[in-house]
Every structure is written in structure tokens, then in C-alpha cells.
N, C-alpha and C positions, 0 to 999 in steps of 0.2 A: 555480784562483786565486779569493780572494776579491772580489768584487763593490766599487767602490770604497763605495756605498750603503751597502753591509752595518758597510764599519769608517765611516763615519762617522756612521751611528746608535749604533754600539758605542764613541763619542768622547763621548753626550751628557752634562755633569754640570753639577753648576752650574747646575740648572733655576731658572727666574722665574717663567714665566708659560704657562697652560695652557689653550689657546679649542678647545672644537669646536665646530663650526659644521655646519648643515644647508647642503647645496649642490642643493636642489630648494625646492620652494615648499610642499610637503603638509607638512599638521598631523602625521601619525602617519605610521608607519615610514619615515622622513627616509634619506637617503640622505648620509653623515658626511665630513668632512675634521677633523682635527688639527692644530693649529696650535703650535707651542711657541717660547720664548724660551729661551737658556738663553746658560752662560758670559760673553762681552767681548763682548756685544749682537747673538748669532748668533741666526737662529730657522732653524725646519725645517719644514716640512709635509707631508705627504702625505693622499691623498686613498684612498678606499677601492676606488677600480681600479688601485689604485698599485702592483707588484708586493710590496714590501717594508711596504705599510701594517699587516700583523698585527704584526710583528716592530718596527716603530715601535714602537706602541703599548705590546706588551710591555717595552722596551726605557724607556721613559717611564714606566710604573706602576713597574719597579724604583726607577729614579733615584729616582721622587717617597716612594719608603718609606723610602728611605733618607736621603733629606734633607729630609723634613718638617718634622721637630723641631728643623733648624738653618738653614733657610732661609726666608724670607719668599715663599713661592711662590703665585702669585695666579691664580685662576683670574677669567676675562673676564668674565663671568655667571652668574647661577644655572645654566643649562641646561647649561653646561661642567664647571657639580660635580653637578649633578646626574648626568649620563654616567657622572663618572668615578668617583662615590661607588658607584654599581652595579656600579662592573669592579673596583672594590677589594673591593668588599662581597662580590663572588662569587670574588674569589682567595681572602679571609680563611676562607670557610664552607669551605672544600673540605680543609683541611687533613686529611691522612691518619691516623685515630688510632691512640690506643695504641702510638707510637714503639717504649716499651720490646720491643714484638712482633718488631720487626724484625729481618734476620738477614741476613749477607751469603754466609751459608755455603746453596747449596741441600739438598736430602733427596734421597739418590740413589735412592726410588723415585721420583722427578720427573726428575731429571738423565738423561734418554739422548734422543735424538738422534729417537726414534722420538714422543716426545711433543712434540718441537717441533713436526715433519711432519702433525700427527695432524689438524689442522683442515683440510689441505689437501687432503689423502688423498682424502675422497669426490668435491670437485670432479674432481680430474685423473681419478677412475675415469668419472666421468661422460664426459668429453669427448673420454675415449678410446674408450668405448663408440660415441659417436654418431660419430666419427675412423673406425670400423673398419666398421661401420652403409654409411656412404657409399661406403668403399672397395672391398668386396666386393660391395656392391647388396644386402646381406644383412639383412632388421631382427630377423632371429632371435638375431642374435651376441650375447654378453650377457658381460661380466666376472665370471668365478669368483671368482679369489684376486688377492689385490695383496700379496704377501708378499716379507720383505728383511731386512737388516740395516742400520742406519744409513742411509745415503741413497741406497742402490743397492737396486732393488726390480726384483721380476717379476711382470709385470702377465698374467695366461692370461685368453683368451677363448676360447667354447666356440660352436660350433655344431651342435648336435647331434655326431657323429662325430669335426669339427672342432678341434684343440687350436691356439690362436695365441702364440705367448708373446713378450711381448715386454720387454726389458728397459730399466729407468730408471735417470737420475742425477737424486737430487731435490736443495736445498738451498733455504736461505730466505738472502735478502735483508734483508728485516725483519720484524717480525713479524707484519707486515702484509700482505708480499708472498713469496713463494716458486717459483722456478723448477726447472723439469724439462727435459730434452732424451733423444730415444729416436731409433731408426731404423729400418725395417723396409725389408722387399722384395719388394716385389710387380710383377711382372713389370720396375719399376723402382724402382733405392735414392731412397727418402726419408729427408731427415735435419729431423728436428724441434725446434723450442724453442718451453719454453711456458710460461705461468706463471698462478699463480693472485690473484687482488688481492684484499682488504676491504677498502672503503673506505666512508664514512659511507653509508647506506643505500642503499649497492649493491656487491653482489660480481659476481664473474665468472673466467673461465676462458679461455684464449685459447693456439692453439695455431696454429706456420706453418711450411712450409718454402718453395721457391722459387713453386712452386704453386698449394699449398692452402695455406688456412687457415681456423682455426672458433673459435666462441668460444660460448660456455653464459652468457648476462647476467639477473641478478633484481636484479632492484628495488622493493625493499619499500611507496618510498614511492608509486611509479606503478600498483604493483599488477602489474607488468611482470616479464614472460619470455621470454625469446629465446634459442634454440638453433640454430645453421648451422654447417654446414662448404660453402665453396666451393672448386671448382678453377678461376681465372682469375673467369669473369662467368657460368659455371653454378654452380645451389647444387641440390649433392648432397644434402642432408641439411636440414629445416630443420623445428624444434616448436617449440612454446607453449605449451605446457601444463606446469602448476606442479603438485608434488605437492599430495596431500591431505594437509590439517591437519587429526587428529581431537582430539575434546576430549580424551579422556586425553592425550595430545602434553602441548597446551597447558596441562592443570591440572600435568604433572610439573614440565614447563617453570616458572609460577609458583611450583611449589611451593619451586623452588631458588633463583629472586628471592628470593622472602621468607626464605629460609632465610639468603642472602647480603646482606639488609638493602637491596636492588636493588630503588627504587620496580618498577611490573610496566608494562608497556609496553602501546601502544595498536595498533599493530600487529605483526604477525605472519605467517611464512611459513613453508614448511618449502620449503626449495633443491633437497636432494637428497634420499638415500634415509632417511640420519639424522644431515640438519645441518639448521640454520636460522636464521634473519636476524630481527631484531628490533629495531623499528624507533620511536619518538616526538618529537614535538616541541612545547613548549610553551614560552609567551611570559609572563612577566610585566615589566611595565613596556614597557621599551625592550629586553631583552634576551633573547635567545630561546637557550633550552639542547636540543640536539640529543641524542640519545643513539642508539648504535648496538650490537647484541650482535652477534656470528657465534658459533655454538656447535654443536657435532659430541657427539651421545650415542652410546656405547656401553651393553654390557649392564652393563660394573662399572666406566665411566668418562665423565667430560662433561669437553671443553672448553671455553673462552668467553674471547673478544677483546671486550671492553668497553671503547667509546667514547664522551666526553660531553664536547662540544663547547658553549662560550658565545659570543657573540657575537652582532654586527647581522642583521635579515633584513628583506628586501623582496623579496615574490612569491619567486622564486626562485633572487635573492642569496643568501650568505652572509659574511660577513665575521669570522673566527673572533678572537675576544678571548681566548680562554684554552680549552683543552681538556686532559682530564687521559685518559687511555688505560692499562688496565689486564689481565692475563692472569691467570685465573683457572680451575684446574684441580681436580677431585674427582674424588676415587677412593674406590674400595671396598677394605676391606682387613681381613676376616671380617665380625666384626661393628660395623666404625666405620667411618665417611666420615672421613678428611683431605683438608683443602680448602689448596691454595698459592694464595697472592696476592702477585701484584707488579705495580710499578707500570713503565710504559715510558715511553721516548722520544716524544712525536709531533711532528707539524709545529712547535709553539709547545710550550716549556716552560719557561714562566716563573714566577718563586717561588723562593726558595730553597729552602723546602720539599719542590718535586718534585724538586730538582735531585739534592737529599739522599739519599730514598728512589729512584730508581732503582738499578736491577742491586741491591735487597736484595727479600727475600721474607718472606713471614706468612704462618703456620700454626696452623689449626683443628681441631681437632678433636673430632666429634660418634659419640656412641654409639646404634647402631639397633638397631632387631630383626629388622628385614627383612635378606634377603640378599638381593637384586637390588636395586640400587640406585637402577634405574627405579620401583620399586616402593614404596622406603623412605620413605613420606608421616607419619612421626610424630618430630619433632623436640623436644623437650621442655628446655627454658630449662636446668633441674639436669643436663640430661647435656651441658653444653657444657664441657669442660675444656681448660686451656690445655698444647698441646703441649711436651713435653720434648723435643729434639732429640737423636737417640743413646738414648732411653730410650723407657717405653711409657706 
């Protein structure tokens, strides 16, 4: 059921009058409330611990685009257009280009079931490793293959002599999120459920049954890593240690930012054995833009969940004003990279613009000379041609 809050920010029109106000005493990163007038002399406010304060907000920048040009709509002070000429300024710059690009129809070398999964894959191999690590008392066990069709997968673990196989159900949630559940028997049945998250500059992996449970946590911005599995109040299992990031990593890595017009970010991790979290944040003015990658390499393929979050920040508040969230996939395919871009769903999606471009897709396509595609570091501006759909 919907929230009554929710429809009656979704009632606002007929806006008058627009104040934010600081609700602390400090000169710089203020702490915000909203204030507005609107229709037969209603106002509304919320404050920024306010459950519903993002969705306000959003919800009042539409009204006010829309009825600028025909209403006498008055802002309280300079500081209150100052705010809100920033949250407009940074809806207007974001717009997605090249429309004509778009396409509702996907390429069914992108379209199977195996490349939705494919970000989530190395987490859940991890956490089942260190899951079977604890269980047997064994640190030798290590995951072989994680091989399947569509969302039913078989997961073997090896110990020396040792074959373990065990079987998944995976599926995604959102793009963000993706669950699994498996069962095994070991002296007693266990039934498991697990799932994987991305969330702004932290992922993680998490697995329970009645019992146990464990979870694999990085965080980019802490510099943090945490791996456990416990049964009741012992922990079985328990590391810290983050893989190594070498510089070739990192220059491929850039090299497909820049390839993808994706300023390059300030830090960096590698998660697993070949994903990694990518992580910055920078402030101009009042407004502070967050940006988050997840991205999983193969030898002739890269994922990437691209997030870029606007909005307030204090210490380590966040108050999101606008974020646009994007799934970005390259492949190899002899001698050319096709790159899919589309744009998704997140928390806030506000603009008519995003609302437009969701569930359609955009296709690039660059000519290499390299065949590894980890390898392919020469890009040249003349060989960028625009994708025929159905054609070469």
C-alpha cells in the first residue's frame, strides 16, 4: 500500500513559494530543510532526516519546470535559489545524448540471462568458498568451475582427491541486487539463501541458514574488508585481506574510463579475483557528486554498474538530490569491441529525460587490432563507427 506521504507529495502543483533553510548554525555544509507553498495556501516541508525528504525534493524541481513560465513562483531568499539553481543546473547538464542512438529493441549477443548474472558470479564463488573453508575445517578447498544454464548453476569444489558439487538457483532482484539459495549435507541438511548487493561504495555478499551465516564486505571508501562465516556466536572462518591491485589492472581499467568518456576515479580496489569497486567524491559549491563503478573483467568481456549520485553531504551524511545509474557492458567480437549502454532505475528518478530513456539501449562500436581485449590499449577517434543493428 502506498504511504499516505508518498500521494500527497505526488498532489503538489500550483507551486508559490520555495525557502530552504539551514537547521544548524555552521557556515558551510549546513544541514537543509525545504519549505514550500503551493495551491489554496497549503505548504509542506520536510527536513533531511525525513524519510520521504529525497522524493520531496524531486517531486518540487519537477512541479517548478513545469510551471516556471506560467506561475509567479518566488523563492524566500537568495540562499533558497541559490540551492535550488544548483539542483536544476545539475538535472539540466546530465541529459543523456545523442537520443537518435537509442533503441528499445536489445542485441541478442547481450540479451541471455548469463550476462545479467555475470557481475554477481565471482562474489557468490567467493563466499562459497570461504562457506565450505569453515565447514570442513579445510583451507585447501578452492572452487573449480561455476558452470550452468540461465540461473541454475554448479558450483565443484576441489580438495585435492576431493570433488564437492553443489548446486544453484541464482536470480536478480535489481540490478543492483541478486539472490541465490543452494543446500548441501554434511553430516546435516543445510538450506541456504544469499544474495549479493552494490551499493554506493560498498558491496558485499551474504549468506544464512538456521545456523550459520557469513558475509564477504569491501568498502572502498574505508579502505575496508571483512570476511566471516559464523555458526551461532563461534566464527569459523574470518579474513581481511583485500586482493592486490596491480598497475596493469589499474591502466586497463582507465583505459576503458577514457574509452567510455567516464571521468577516472580517485580510488580503487580489486574485490575479488576479477572484479572491482571504484570509488570518488567531489564537492563543488554545496553540492557533492558521488560516483560508484562495480565491474567484473573477463579475458573477451567487462561488466560495469555505474552510479553517480548528487546531493547534500556532512561528514558522513548523505542526502541524495538526483542520481542517474547506468549498465554498461563490452565485448569482444574478433576484431571490434561492442560497447551496450543503458540507462536504469535507482532510488530517485526524476527528469523526464531519465524516465524516457529507461529499459532502451546504445550501441558503439570500435575497431581494434589487439585480440584480448584486456590487452586492446589503442583506440583511435576514425575507427569509431556507429552501430547498424541487424547489420555489420
Amino acid at each position: 500500500m502506498i504511504k499516505q506521504e508518498l500521494i500527497e507529495i505526488s498532489k503538489i502543483e500550483d507551486l508559490k513559494l520555495i525557502y530552504f533553510y539551514s537547521i544548524n548554525n555552521e557556515l558551510k555544509n549546513k544541514y537543509y530543510e525545504l519549505k514550500i507553498t503551493y495551491g489554496d495556501n497549503l505548504s509542506m516541508s520536510y527536513k533531511y532526516t525525513d524519510e520521504y525528504f529525497d522524493y520531496f525534493i524531486s517531486k518540487v524541481v519537477s512541479v517548478y519546470k513545469k510551471e516556471k513560465n506560467k506561475n509567479n513562483i518566488i523563492f524566500l531568499n537568495d540562499f533558497s535559489k541559490k540551492i535550488f539553481d544548483e539542483i536544476l543546473k545539475k538535472e539540466d547538464t546530465h541529459k543523456i545524448k545523442q537520443e537518435i542512438d537509442l533503441t528499445d529493441n536489445r542485441m541478442s549477443i547481450f540479451n541471455t540471462i548469463t550476462n545479467d548474472l555475470s557481475l554477481s558470479i565471482p562474489y557468490i564463488k567467493e563466499i562459497l568458498n570461504n562457506l565450505f573453508i569453515a565447514i570442513y575445517r579445510d583451507e585447501n578447498i578452492k572452487v573449480e568451475n561455476f558452470k550452468g544454464i540461465n540461473n541454475r548453476r554448479l558450483c565443484t569444489l576441489k580438495n585435492n582427491d576431493k570433488v564437492i558439487n553443489i548446486p544453484l538457483i541464482l536470480s536478480k532482484s535489481k540490478e543492483d541486487l541478486f539472490n541465490f539459495r543452494f543446500s548441501i549435507v554434511n553430516k546435516q541438511a543445510y538450506n541456504f539463501f544469499g544474495k549479493v548487493a552494490f551499493l554506493n561504495e560498498h558491496t558485499f555478499s551474504y549468506i544464512k541458514d538456521e545456523v550459520i551465516e557469513g558475509k564477504c564486505s569491501y568498502k572502498v571508501r574505508e579502505d575496508d574488508c571483512v570476511k566471516y562465516i559464523n555458526v551461532k556466536d563461534e566464527t569459523l572462518y574470518y579474513d581481511n585481506e583485500t586482493h592486490f591491485l596491480n598497475n596493469i589492472e589499474q591502466e586497463i581499467i582507465n583505459q576503458y574510463l577514457n574509452l567510455l568518456g567516464i571521468r577516472l576515479f580517485s580510488k580503487m580496489k580489486k574485490t575479488c579475483e576479477n572484479t572491482y569497486l571504484l570509488f570518488d567524491s567531489v564537492t563543488t559549491d554545496s553540492i557533492t557528486n558521488r560516483r560508484t563503478i562495480n565491474m567484473v573483467m573477463y579475458k573477451d568481456y567487462i561488466k560495469m554498474l555505474y552510479k553517480s549520485a548528487y546531493g547534500l553531504e556532512k561528514n558522513n551524511n548523505f542526502i541524495i538530490l538526483d542520481e542517474e545509474n547506468e549498465l554498461i557492458t563490452i565485448k569482444l567480437i574478433e576484431d571490434k569491441i561492442i560497447i551496450e549502454k543503458a540507462f536504469i532505475d535507482g532510488f530517485i528518478t526524476s527528469g523526464d529525460y531519465k524516465k524516457n530513456y529507461l529499459n532502451k539501449y546504445k550501441y558503439l562500436l570500435y575497431n581494434i587490432s589487439k585480440q584480448n581485449l584486456m590487452l586492446a590499449n589503442q583506440f583511435k577517434e576514425e575507427n569509431i563507427k556507429k552501430l547498424e543493428l541487424g547489420g555489420k
